[in-house]
N, C-alpha and C positions, 0 to 999 in steps of 0.2 A: 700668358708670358711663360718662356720656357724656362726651366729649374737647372741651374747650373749643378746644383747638389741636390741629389737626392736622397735621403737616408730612409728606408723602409721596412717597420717589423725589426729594425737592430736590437739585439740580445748578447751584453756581452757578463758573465759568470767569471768571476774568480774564488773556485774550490764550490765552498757551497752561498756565496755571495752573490746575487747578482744586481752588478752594477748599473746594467740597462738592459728595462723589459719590455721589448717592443716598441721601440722608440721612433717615431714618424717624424720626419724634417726634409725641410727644403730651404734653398736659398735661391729666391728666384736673380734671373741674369741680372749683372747691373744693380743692386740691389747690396744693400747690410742688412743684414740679422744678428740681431743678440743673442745670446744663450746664459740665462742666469740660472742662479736657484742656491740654495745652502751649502754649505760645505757638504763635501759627501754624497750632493746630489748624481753625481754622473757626468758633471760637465767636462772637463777636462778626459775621462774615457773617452766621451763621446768625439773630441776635436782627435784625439790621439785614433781615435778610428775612421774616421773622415780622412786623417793626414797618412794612412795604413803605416802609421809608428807601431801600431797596435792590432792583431789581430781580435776577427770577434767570431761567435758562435753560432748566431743565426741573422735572419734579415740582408739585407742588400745595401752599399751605397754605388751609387752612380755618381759620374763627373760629367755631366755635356750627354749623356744619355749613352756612356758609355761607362762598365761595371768594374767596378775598382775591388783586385785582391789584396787582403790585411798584409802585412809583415811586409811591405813591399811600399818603401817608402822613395824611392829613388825611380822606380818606373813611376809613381803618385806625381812626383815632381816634374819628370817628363809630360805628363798629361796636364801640367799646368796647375798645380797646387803649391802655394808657399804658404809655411806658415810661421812664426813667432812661438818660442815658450816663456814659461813663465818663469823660469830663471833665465838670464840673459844667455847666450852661448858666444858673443864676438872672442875674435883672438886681440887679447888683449896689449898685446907685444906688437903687433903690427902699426900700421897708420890708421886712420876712417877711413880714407881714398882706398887702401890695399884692404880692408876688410871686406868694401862695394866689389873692389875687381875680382876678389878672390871667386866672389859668389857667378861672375859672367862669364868663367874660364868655360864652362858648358858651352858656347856660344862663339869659340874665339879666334874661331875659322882657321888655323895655322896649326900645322901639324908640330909633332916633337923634333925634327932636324931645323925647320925655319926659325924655332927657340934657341935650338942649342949655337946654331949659328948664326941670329937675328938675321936674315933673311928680309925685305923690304916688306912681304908678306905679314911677316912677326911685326914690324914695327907702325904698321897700318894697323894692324888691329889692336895694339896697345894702345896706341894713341885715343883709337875710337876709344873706348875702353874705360881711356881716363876721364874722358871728355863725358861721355855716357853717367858715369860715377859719380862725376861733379857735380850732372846736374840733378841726379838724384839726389843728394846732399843738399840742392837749394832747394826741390821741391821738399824735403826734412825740413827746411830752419837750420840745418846745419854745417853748411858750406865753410862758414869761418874755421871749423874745427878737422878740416882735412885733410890736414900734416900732423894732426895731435895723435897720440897715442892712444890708442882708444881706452885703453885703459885705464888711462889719467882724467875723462872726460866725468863731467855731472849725470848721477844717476839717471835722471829725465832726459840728457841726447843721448847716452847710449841707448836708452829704448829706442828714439826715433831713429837711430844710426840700423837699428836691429831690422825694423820696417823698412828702409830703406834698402836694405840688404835685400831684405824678402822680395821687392821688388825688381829689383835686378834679375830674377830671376824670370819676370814679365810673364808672371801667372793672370791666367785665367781669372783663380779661385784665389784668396790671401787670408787663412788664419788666424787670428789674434788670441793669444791665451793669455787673458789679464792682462794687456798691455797698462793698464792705470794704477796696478798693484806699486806700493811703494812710492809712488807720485805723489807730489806735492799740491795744489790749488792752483799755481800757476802752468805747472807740468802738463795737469791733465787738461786745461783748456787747450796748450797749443797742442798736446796728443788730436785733443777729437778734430783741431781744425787743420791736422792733418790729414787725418782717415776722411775727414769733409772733401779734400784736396782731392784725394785720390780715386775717391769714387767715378764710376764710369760706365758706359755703356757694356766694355769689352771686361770689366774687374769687378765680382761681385766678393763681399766679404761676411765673412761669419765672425763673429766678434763674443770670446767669451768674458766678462765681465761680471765684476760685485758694486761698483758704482752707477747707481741707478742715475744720475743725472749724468754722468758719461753716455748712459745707453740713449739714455732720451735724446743727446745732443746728434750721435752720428747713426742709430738705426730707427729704419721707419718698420720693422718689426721684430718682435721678441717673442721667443720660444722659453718658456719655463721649466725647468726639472726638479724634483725632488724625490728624493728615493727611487731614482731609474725611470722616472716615468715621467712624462711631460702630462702638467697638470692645468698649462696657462698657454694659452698663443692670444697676438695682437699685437696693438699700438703699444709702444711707451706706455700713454697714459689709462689705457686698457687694463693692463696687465696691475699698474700699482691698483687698481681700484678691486681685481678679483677675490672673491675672497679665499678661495682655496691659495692664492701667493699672500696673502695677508695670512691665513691660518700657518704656511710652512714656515715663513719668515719671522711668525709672534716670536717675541724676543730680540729681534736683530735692531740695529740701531735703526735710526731715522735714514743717515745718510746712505746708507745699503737701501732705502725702501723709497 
């Protein structure tokens, strides 16, 4: 199976800290992966270098078997990469419908004269546009809410509005840093039968997470960190049984494990 992501030998140092040493990962096509591990493991460097939010020091990542430069987060996107953070980012003053649109204006085939003068041109591709957004918004759960303000919305749809968003963006590759963080019991079930939804032949996802039955529900395999190094890979139920993730995690609650 070919590896939509490739991560190889990454090494990324801050001062005389380093946050990830030598790091191997993949996510094969069409496929979720997890990325857990302690706080302070590396997780989020790691997606922050994957997504080149972030530059790093050594090692390689690949997209589709083509080699992706750090600090260069806008060509990343071009080559098909969205991703989510862990604090929400929506414009909160907008509608949901215009925070979707906002994210397809890449795509929105009408120059700057057919806008200023809406042109039949301009107003074909809004349409699509809206219509495109919409049903983003139902494959979210979230349809009812897309005149609301986004920022008046329930902590659990702005996340899904936020995935949604990512989407629009009709990545290859899709992100998730913590999407379950701050979620409720009912939240995080329709989160994962969301990510269930979406998965696909053409969309493979890298998903980092602290809720272990979150991981189990939407990835069929998990990569471990702790202290920069990846200590575990496998199944969900692989990984709770190893005991190098049992020795990093001693301490942590039940429901993290």
């Amino acid at each position: 199976m070919t590896a939509a992501i490739s991560v190889t030998g990454l090494t990324r140092r801050f001062g005389g800290v380093v946050a990830l040493d030598n790091v191997d990962l993949s996510v094969e096509q069409g496929t979720t992966r997890a990325l857990i591990g302690p706080n302070g493991s590396g997780k989020s460097t790691l997606i922050n270098c994957v997504s080149a939010v972030d530059q790093w020091d050594g090692g390689t990542i690949t997209l589709n078997g083509e080699e992706l430069a750090g600090k260069n987060s806008a060509k990343a996107a071009r080559r098909g990469i969205a991703r989510t953070f862990q604090t929400l980012r929506l414009f909160d003053d907008m509608t949901v419908l215009d925070n979707i649109m906002v994210a397809m204006h890449h795509s929105r085939g009408y120059g700057f004269l057919s806008a200023v003068i809406q042109l039949p041109t301009y107003r074909a591709a809004e349409k699509r546009m809206r219509e495109e957004a919409f049903e983003l918004l139902e494959l979210a759960g979230v349809a009812r809410d897309a005149n609301r303000t986004a920022g008046t919305l329930p902590y659990g749809h702005r996340r899904l509005v936020e995935i949604a968003r990512a989407l629009a963006l009709k990545p290859t590759v899709l992100l998730l840093d913590e999407p379950a963080a701050g979620m409720n019991d009912a939240e995080t079930v329709q989160l994962a039968e969301l990510v269930q939804r979406i998965g696909r032949d053409d969309l493979s996802i890298l998903v980092v997470e602290h809720n272990m039955d979150f991981v189990a529900s939407v990835a069929s395999q998990v990569t471990v960190l702790d202290n920069g190094h990846v200590i575990a890979e496998g199944t969900p139920a692989e990984v709770r049984e190893h005991p190098e993730v049992l020795r990093a995690y001693l301490g942590a609650s039940e429901e993290e494990l």
